[in-house]
N, C-alpha and C positions, 0 to 999 in steps of 0.2 A: 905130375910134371906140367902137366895142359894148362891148367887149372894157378900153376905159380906164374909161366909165362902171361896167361891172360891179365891176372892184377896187378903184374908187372909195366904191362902195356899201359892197361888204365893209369897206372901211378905216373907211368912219364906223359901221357896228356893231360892231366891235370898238373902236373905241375907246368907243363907247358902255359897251362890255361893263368894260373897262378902269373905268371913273369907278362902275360899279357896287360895292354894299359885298355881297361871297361871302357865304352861309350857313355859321355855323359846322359842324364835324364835329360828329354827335351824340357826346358822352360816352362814353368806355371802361366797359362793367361791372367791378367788380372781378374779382380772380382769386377760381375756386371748388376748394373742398376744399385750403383749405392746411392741413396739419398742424400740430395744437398740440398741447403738452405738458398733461399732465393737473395739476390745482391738487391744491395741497396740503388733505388732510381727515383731518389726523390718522392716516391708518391709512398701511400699508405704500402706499408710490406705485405706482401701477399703472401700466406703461410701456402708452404706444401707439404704434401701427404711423404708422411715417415713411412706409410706401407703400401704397395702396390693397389692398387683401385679404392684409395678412400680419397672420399667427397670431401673438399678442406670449403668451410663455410665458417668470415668469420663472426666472431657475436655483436656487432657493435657499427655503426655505420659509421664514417671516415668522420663526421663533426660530432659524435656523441660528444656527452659532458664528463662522461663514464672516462674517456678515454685523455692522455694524456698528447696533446696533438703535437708539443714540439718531440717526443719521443717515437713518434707515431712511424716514422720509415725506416728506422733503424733493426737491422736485420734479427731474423733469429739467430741461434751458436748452438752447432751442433756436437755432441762430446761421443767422440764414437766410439765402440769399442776396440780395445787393443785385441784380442783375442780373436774376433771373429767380425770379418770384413761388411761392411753394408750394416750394422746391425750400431740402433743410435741407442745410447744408454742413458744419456740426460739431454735437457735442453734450458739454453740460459736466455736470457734479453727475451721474453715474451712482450713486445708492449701491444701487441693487435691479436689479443685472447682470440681462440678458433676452437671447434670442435671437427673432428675428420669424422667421418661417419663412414662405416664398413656392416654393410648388411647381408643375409645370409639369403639360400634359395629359396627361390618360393615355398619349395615342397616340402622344407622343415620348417618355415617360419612360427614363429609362433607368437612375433608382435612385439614381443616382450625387447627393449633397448635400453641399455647399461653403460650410462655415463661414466668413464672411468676417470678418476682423477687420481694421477701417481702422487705419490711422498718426492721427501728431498728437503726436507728441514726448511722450506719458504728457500731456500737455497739456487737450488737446481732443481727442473721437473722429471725425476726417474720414470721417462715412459716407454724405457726398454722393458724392465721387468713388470712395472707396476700399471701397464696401460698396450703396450703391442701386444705384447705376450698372452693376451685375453682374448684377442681378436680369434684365432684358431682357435682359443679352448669353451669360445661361449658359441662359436659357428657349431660347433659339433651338438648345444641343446637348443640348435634353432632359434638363439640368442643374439640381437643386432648390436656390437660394438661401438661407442661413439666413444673417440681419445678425446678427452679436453685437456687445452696448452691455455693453462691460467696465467695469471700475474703474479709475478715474484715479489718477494720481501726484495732478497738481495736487490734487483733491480729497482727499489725505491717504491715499490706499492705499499701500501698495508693491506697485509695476509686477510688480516680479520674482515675487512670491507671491501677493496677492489677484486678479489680474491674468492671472499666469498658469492661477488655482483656478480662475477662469472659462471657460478655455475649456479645458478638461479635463472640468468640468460641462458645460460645452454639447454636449460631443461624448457623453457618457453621456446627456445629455437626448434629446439629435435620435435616437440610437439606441435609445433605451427607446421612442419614440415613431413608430419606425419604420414600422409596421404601419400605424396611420393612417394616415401621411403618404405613402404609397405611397414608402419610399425602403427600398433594400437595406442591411441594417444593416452587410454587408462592404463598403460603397462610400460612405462617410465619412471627408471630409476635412477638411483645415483648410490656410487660406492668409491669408495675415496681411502687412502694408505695413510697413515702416518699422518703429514701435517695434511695429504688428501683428506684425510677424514675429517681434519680441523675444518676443512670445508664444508664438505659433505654430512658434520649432524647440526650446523647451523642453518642451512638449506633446507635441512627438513622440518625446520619449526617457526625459522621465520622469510618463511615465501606470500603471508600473508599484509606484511605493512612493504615489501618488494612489486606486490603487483598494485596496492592502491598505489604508491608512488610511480609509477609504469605505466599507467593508464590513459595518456593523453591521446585523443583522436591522431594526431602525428605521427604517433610511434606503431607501427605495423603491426607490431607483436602484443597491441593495446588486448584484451579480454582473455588474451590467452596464459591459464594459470602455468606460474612457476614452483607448483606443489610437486615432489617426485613423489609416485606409487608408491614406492618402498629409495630405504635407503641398506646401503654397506658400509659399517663405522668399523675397517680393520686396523688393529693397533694405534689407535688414535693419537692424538695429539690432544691438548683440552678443550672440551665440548662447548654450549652454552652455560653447562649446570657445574662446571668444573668450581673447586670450594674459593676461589677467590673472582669468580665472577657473581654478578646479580642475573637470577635465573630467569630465563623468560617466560613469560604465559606460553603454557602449552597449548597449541591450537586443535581447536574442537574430533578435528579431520586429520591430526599428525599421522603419519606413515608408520608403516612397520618398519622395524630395523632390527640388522643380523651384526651381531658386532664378534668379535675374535680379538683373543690375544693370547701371548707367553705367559701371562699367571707372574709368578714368582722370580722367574727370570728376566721380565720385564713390568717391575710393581710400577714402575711410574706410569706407563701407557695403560698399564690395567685398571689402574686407580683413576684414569679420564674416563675408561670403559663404562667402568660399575660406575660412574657418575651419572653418566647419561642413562643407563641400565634403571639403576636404581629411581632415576626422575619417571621415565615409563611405568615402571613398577608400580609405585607409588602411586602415579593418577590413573594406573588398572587399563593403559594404553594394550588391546591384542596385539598377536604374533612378533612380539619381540624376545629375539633369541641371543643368549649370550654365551659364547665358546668361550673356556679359560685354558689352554693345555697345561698340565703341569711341568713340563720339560719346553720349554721353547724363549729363545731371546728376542729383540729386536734387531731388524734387517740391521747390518755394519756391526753389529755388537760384536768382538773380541771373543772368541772360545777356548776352551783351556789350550784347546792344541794347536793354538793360534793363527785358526781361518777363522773366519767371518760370518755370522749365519746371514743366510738369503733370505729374498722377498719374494712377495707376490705368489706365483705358482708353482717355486722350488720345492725339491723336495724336502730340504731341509734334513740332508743325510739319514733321512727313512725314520725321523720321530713321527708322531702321530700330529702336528702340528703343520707337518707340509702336505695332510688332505682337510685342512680349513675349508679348502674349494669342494669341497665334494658335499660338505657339510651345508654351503650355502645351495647348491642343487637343491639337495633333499629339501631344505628350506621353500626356496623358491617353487620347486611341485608342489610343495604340500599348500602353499598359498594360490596355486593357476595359474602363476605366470608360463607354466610351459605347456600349456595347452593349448590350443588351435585359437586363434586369432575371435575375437569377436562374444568369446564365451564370458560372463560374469566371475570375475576373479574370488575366491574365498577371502581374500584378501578386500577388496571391495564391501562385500557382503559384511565383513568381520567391523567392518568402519562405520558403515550405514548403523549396523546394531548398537556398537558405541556409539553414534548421537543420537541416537534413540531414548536408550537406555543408560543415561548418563551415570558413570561411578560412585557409586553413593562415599561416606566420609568411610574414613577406619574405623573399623570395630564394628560398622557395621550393617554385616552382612555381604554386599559383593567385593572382590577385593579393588583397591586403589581407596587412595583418598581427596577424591575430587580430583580437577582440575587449575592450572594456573602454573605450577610450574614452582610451587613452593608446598608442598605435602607438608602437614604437621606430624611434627615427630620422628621426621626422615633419619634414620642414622646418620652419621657423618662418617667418611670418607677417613680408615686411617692415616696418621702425620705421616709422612713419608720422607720428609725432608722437601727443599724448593725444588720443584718440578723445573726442567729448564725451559728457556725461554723459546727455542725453537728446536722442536721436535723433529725427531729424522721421517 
């Protein structure tokens, strides 16, 4: 009887509780330190840093030739995400290219700095995913992130040349400016997404007729080479060796390169890959590495279950495809970049040997067939249908 009266009890305070009217939730504060684009004041635009303590340094001085001067104060545009406050997903109007430079603590350093150049189809510059988004995961191998905010198709450049001027600049910049930044001027790279990468493997072949044309007593940045150590060609866009370009001489001293793609689910990006892959190949270029997964698309591409697969560092809903990044680590150790500052890279080493010991022809005996950037007998590149004109 104790026992009815008591849950009886209970039952008319809760219902009591019921008929009462809740106190609302206090108020959300806004989000703080979201990043905004600086206003337009007449004078050359001054970029600012998309992430908390990077160094924004731009590549070009306010009268270059490089540079387009009536475009010159006109702001950048920031596209921010809906989803998640402070956090920039693209950027549009670049006309005053920059590099932000974010470097890690002394006590891991290891020298090593990765010019990140996002995709965006020449369109928009994706350096939510394809360029912020590195800065914590290259900090953690004691790896110095450097964003580069290139020049746009959209916005009236050409991809192919002002575009590519910029990150040939930035890589003579981040090395001119070495010393400060605690970064080894031999352990400078470049890796670049989609139409980043259309950047990114033309930088790494023709840094050589960029620095003769560079070289005037005037210009600050005169003797200091625009060669990156190594490069990152991920899901490309078309390379220099792509089947409707004229290939360029491959330079003596070319860099190594880590390239990745979706394979099958992305033949058109693959088929730029194995282009440049296969030019390597061929003049017996060391540690160039080629990922294809079998299961993977390009970033925006349409899924049966109609999301969208991700860039950059996603996981790419758990295929084998979203630890690409893990793959270029292994890479990057196994070449010295992630060893203590100062030490002789295998990667280095592996270069010197190759001008030493130059590739003899096919057939015979070491592999590659010479150099220049036209191998005889190269296979050609399956028809695939017309590749499109700007790549995401």
């Amino acid at each position: 009887m104790k026992a009815i009266l008591f849950l009886s009890a209970w039952a008319l305070i809760g219902s009591a509780a019921v008929g009462q009217t809740k106190a609302p939730l206090p108020p959300l504060p806004a989000p703080q330190s979201v990043p905004k684009a600086a206003a337009d004041n007449g004078q050359p635009y001054a970029p600012t840093a998309i992430l908390p303590g990077g160094v924004v340094v731009p590549l070009y001085a306010p009268d270059s030739p490089y540079l387009k001067g009536d475009n010159l104060h006109v702001p950048e545009v920031y596209n921010m995400s809906q989803a998640v406050p402070g956090r920039i997903s693209s950027i549009v109007s670049i006309h005053n290219p920059s590099i932000e430079v974010h470097r890690v603590e002394k006590s891991i350093n290891t020298g090593t700095a990765i010019i990140v150049i996002a995709g965006g189809g020449h369109r928009t510059l994706n350096v939510g995913g394809e360029a912020a988004d590195f800065v914590p995961f290259f900090y953690n191998y004691g790896i110095n992130t450097v964003i580069l905010r290139n020049r746009l198709r959209a916005d009236g450049y050409v991809a192919e040349v002002d575009a590519v001027h910029d990150v040939q600049q930035a890589v003579r910049v981040v090395r001119a400016y070495a010393k400060e930044w605690g970064i080894d001027p031999s352990r400078i790279g470049v890796m670049g997404f989609s139409a980043g990468a259309e950047l990114s493997a033309p930088a790494a072949v023709l840094y050589e007729d960029w620095d003769k044309k560079n070289n005037e007593p005037s210009d600050p940045f005169a003797g200091i080479s625009s060669r990156p150590d190594f490069t990152g060609i991920i899901y490309p866009g078309p390379t220099p060796f792509a089947r409707n370009r004229t290939a360029p001489p491959i330079p003596k001293d070319v860099p190594p390169a880590f390239l990745v793609c979706g394979s099958a689910g992305d033949r058109v990006h693959t088929v730029w890959a194995l282009e440049y892959y296969e030019a390597m190949l061929m003049a017996g270029v060391p540690n160039v590495e080629l990922h294809l997964y079998g299961n993977g698309r390009h970033p925006g591409d349409t899924l049966p279950d109609g999301s969208r697969m991700t860039g950059g560092l996603t996981d790419r809903n758990g295929i084998p495809f979203g630890t690409w990044q893990y793959r270029f680590i292994d890479w990057a150790r196994d070449l010295g970049f992630l060893q203590k500052p100062g030490i002789p890279t295998k990667a280095a080493k592996d270069v010197a040997d190759y001008l030493a010991n130059p590739p003899r022809p096919a057939g015979q005996g070491r592999g590659g067939a010479g150099r220049g950037g036209q191998p005889p007998a190269a296979p050609t590149a399956p028809a695939i249908g017309s590749p499109p004109a700007s790549p995401l």
